[in-house]
C-alpha positions as CSV (number, residue, x, y, z in Angstrom):
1,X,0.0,0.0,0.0
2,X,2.9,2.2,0.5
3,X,4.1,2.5,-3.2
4,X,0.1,2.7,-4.2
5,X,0.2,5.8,-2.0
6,X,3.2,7.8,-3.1
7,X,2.7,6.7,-6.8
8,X,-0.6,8.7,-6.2
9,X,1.0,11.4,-4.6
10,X,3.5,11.6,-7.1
11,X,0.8,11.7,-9.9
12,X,-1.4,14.5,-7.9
13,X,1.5,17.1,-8.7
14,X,0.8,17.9,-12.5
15,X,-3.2,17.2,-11.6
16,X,-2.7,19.7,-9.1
17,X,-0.5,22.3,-11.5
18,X,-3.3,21.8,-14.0
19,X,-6.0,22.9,-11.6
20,X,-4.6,25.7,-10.1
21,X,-3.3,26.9,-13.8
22,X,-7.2,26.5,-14.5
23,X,-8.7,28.6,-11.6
24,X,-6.0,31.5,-12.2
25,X,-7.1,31.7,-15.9
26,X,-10.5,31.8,-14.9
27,X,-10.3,34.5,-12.3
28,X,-8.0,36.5,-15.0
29,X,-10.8,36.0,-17.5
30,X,-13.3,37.5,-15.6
31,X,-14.6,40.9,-16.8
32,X,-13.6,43.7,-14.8
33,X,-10.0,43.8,-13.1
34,X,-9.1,44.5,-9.5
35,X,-8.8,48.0,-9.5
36,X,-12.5,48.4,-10.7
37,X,-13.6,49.5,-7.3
38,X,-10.9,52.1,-6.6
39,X,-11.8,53.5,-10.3
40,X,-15.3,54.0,-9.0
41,X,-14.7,55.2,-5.6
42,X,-11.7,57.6,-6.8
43,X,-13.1,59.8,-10.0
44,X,-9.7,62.2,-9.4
45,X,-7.4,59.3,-10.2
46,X,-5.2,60.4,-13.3
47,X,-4.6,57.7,-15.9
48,X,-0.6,58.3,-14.8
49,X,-1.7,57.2,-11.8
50,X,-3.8,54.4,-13.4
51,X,-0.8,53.2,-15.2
52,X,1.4,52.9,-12.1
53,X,-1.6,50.6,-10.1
54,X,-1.4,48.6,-13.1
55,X,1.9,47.4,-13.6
56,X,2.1,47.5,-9.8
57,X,-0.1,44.4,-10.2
58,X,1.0,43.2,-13.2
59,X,-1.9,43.8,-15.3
60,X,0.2,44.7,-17.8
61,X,1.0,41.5,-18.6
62,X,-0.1,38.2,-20.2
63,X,-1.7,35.6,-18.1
64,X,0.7,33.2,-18.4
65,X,3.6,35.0,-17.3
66,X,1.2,36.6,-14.4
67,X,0.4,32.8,-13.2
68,X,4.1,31.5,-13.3
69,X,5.1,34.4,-11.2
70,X,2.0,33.4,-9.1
71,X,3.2,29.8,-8.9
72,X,6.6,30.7,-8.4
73,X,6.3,32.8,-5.4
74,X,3.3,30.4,-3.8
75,X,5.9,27.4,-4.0
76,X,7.9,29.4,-1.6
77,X,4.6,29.8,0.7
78,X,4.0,34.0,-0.5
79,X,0.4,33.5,-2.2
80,X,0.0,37.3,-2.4
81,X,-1.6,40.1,0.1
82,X,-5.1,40.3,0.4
83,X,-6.1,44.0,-0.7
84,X,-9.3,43.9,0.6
85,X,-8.2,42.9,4.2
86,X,-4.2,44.3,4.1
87,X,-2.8,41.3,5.2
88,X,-1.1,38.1,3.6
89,X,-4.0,36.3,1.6
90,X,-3.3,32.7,3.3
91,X,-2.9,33.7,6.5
92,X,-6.2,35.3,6.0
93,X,-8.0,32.4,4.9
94,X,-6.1,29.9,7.3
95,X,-6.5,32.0,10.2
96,X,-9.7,33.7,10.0
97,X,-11.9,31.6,7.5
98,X,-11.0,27.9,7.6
99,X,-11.4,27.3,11.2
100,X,-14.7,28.7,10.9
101,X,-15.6,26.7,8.3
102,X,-14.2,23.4,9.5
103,X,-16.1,23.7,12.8
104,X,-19.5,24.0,11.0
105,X,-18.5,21.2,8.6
106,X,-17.4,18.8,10.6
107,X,-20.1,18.5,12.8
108,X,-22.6,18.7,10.5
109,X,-20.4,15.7,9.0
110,X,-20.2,14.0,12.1
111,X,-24.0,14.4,12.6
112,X,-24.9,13.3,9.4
113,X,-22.9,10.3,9.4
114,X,-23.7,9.2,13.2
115,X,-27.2,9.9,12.5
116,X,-27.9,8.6,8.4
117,X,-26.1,5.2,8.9
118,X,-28.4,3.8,11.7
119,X,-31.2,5.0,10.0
120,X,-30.0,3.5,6.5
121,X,-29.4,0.3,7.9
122,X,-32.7,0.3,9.4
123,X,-34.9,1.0,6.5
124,X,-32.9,-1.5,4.6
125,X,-33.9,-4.2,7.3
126,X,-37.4,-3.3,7.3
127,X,-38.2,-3.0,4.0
128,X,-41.2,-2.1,2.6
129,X,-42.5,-1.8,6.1
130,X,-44.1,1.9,7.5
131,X,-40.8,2.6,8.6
132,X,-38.9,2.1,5.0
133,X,-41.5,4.1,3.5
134,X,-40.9,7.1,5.9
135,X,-38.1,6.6,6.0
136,X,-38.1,6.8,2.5
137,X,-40.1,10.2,2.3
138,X,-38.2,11.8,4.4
139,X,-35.0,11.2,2.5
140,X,-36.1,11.9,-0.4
141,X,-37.9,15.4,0.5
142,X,-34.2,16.6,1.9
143,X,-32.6,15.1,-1.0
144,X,-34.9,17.5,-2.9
145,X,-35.0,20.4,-1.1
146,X,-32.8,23.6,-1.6
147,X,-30.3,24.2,0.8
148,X,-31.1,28.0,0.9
149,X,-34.6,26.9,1.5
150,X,-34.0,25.1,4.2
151,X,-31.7,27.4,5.7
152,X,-34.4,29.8,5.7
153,X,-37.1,27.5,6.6
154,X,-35.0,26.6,9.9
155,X,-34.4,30.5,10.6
156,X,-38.6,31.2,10.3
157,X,-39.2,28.2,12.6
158,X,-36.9,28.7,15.5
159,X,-36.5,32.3,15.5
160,X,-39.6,33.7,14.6
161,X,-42.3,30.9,15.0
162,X,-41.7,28.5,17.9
163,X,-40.0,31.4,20.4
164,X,-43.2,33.3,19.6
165,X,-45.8,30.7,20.3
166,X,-43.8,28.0,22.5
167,X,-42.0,31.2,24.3
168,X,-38.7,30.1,24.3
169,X,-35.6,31.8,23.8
170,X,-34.5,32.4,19.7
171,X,-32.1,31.2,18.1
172,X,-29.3,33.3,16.9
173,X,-30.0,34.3,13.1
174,X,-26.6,34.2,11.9
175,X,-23.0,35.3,12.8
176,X,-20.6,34.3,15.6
177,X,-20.4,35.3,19.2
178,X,-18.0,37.9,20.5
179,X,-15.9,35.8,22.1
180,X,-12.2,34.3,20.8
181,X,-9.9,31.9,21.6
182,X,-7.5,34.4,23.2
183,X,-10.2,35.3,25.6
184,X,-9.9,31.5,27.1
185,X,-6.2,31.2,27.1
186,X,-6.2,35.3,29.4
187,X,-8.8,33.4,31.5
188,X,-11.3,36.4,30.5
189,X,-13.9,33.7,29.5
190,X,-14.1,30.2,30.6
191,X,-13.7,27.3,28.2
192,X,-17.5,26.3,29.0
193,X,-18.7,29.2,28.4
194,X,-17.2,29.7,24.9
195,X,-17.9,26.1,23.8
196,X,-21.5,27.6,25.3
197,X,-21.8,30.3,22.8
198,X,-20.4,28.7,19.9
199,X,-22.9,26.2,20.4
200,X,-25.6,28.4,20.2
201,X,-24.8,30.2,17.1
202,X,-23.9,26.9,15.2
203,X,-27.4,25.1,16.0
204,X,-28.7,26.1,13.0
205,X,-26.3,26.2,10.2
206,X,-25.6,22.5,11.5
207,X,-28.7,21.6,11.5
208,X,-29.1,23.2,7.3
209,X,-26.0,21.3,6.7
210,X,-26.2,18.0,7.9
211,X,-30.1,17.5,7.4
212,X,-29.2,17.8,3.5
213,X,-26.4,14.9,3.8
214,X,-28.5,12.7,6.5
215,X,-30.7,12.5,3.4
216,X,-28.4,11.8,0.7
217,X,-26.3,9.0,2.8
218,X,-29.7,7.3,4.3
219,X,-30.5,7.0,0.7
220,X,-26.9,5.4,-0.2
221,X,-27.0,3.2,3.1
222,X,-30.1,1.7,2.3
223,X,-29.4,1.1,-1.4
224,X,-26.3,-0.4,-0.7
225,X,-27.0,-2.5,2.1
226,X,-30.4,-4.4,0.4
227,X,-27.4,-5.4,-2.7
228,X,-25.2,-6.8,0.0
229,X,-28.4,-9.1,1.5
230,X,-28.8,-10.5,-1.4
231,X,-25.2,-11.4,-2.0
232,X,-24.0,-15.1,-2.0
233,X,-22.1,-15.4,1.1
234,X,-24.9,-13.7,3.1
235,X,-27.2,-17.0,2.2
236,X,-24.1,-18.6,3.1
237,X,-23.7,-17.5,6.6
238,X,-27.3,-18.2,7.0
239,X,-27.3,-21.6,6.0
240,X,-25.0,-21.9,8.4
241,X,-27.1,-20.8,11.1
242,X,-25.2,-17.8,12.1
243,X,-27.9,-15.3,14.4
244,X,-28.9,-12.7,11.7
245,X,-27.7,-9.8,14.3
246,X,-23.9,-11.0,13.7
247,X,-24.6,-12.0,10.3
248,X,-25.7,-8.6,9.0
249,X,-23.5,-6.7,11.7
250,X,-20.3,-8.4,11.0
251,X,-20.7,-9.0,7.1
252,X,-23.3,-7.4,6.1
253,X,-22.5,-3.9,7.2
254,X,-19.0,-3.9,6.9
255,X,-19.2,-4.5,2.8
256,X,-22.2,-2.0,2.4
257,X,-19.9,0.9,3.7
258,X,-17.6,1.3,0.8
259,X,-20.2,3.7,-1.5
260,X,-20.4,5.6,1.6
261,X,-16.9,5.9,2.7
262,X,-16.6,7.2,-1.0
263,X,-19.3,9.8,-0.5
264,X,-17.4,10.9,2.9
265,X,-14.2,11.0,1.2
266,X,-15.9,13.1,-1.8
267,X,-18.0,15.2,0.6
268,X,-15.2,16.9,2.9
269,X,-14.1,19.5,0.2
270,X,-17.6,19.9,-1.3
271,X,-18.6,19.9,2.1
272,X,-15.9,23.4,2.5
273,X,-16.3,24.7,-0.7
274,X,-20.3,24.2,-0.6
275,X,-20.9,25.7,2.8
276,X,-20.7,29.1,1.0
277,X,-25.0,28.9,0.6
278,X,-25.5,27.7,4.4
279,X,-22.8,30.3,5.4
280,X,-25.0,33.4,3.0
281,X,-28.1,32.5,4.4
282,X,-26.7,32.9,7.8
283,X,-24.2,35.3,7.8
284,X,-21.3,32.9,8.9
285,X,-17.7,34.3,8.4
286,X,-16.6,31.3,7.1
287,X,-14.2,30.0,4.3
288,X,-17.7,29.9,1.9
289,X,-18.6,33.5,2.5
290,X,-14.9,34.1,2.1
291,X,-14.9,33.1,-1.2
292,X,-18.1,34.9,-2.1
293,X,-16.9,37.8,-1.1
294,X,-13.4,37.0,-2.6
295,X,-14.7,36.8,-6.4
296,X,-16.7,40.0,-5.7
297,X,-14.8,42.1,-5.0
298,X,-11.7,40.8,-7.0
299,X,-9.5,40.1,-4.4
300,X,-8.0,37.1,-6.2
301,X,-5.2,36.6,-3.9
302,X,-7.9,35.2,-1.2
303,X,-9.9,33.8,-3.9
304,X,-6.7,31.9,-5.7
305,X,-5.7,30.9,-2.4
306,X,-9.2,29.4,-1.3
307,X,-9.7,27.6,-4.3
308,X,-6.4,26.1,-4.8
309,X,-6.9,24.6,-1.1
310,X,-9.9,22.8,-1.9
311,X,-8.2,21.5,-5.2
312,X,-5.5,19.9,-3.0
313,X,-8.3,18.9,-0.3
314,X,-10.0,17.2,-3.0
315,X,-7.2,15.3,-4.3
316,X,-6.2,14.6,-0.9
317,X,-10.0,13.5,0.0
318,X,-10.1,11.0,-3.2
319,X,-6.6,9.0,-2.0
320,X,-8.3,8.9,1.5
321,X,-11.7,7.2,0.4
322,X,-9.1,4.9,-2.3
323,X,-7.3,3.9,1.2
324,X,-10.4,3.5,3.2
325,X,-11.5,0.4,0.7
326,X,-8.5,-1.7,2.0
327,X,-9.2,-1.4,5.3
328,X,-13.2,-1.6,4.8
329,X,-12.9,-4.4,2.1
330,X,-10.6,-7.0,3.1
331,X,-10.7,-8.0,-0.4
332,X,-9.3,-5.0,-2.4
333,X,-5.4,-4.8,-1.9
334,X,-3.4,-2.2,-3.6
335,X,0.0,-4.1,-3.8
């Protein structure tokens, strides 16, 4: 498995040259350039001027030899300054986006997987029963339904509806408490007390998040798992007169997870990259919004930056789920 892994590792450098060559000339190709917003706000600004802010950012030149300069200085770890912010365009994004981002993610991943895999397996085992069908329903309606929707569905029910007629306290409708990680380690808050609030504001962009994937892998769970009952050596175990429990615990189970650890693998960076809906609807500061906000106003050293990361992620994400088969499926072997 070792020389499978850095075979694929060696083969993810010109995929990853090849995307990040893709996302610059696509950001370059956009109409407009960076300096449209200081054209707008600045109606005094001489075309001497103009010229100089140019060729300061090397407008003045083809793409190509603007992205190899790019590429040079990123392989050294300099991936530009952030205009927008006035500060070094990865350590904005590692520092003040992705963390956000990977708290909401991963527990709506952690959610959705704790909570869609019981459930799969169950409609699976009772199928065609009342359960299966609701089961069914209910999958299918969150398969279906808009995450923006459901973002604002979630925001009408627990902040306006229920705390109006049940009386209970709202739910925060988007952003992040005032409270920071340097507060705990100065001993100004206590570490309860910001898991507390952080808590509090993620309820419901978790909640958008992993109801959508709860849905999808239920679906995937159950599909998978009725193929592997009808499988060969599941009548064998049984004519064996193993207890159904170990039989669809133990073999069963084990050989329906390989489309989901696929999925998993897949979903981290679409997970990242996707949140940028959940994180509009409800004003979240997080890597999504980043982006957003990124593209609009042409800061394309956060942008470049952002989506390069998720390029790599993905890569990254694709040789973890590859990996996961071996140890899932005892069969597969990558020697």
């Amino acid at each position: 498995m070792l020389a499978y892994t850095m075979r694929r590792l060696l083969q993810m450098i010109p995929l990853l040259f090849a995307a990040s060559l893709v996302i610059y000339a696509l950001l370059a190709l956009q109409p407009g350039d960076p300096l449209d917003e200081l054209r707008q706000n600045n109606p005094n600004l001489t075309s001497e001027q103009l010229s100089q802010l140019i060729h300061a950012y090397g407008l003045d030149q083809p793409i190509y030899i603007r992205y190899f300069k790019w590429l040079g200085r990123a392989l050294q770890g300099d991936f530009g300054q952030s205009r927008t912010y006035a500060q070094p365009a990865a350590k904005y994004v590692f520092t003040e986006r992705l963390p956000k981002t990977l708290a909401l993610s991963g527990i709506a991943l952690l959610l959705a997987l704790i909570v869609a895999i019981p459930i799969g397996v169950l409609s699976a085992v009772r199928q065609y029963s009342l359960t299966d069908y609701s089961i069914t329903f209910f999958s299918f309606v969150g398969f279906s339904t808009p995450v923006f929707f459901l973002g604002i569905l979630l925001l009408f029910l627990f902040a306006i509806v229920l705390p109006e007629t049940l009386h209970i306290p709202a739910l925060p409708t988007g952003g992040v408490p005032n409270v920071l990680w340097a507060d705990v380690k100065d001993g100004s808050v206590d570490f309860f007390s910001y898991i507390g609030q952080w808590a509090y504001y993620l309820v419901l962009p978790v909640m958008t998040l992993a109801l959508i994937q709860m849905a999808t892998w239920t679906r995937f769970m159950r599909a998978s798992l009725l193929e592997v009952l009808t499988q060969d050596f599941i009548r064998t175990a049984r004519s064996k007169g193993l207890a159904e429990r170990r039989i669809l615990y133990k073999h069963a189970l084990r050989n329906s997870l390989i489309p989901i650890v696929t999925l998993v693998g897949l979903a981290i960076p679409n997970v990242l990259g996707g949140a940028i809906i959940t994180e509009t609807v409800f004003s979240y500061p997080g890597m999504g919004t980043g982006i957003f906000d990124s593209l609009t106003q042409k800061d394309y050293n956060v942008a470049m930056v952002s989506l390069a990361f998720l390029a790599v992620l993905t890569a990254f994400s694709t040789l973890f789920a590859d990996l996961m088969y071996a140890i899932v499926d005892p069969r597969i072997r990558y020697d």
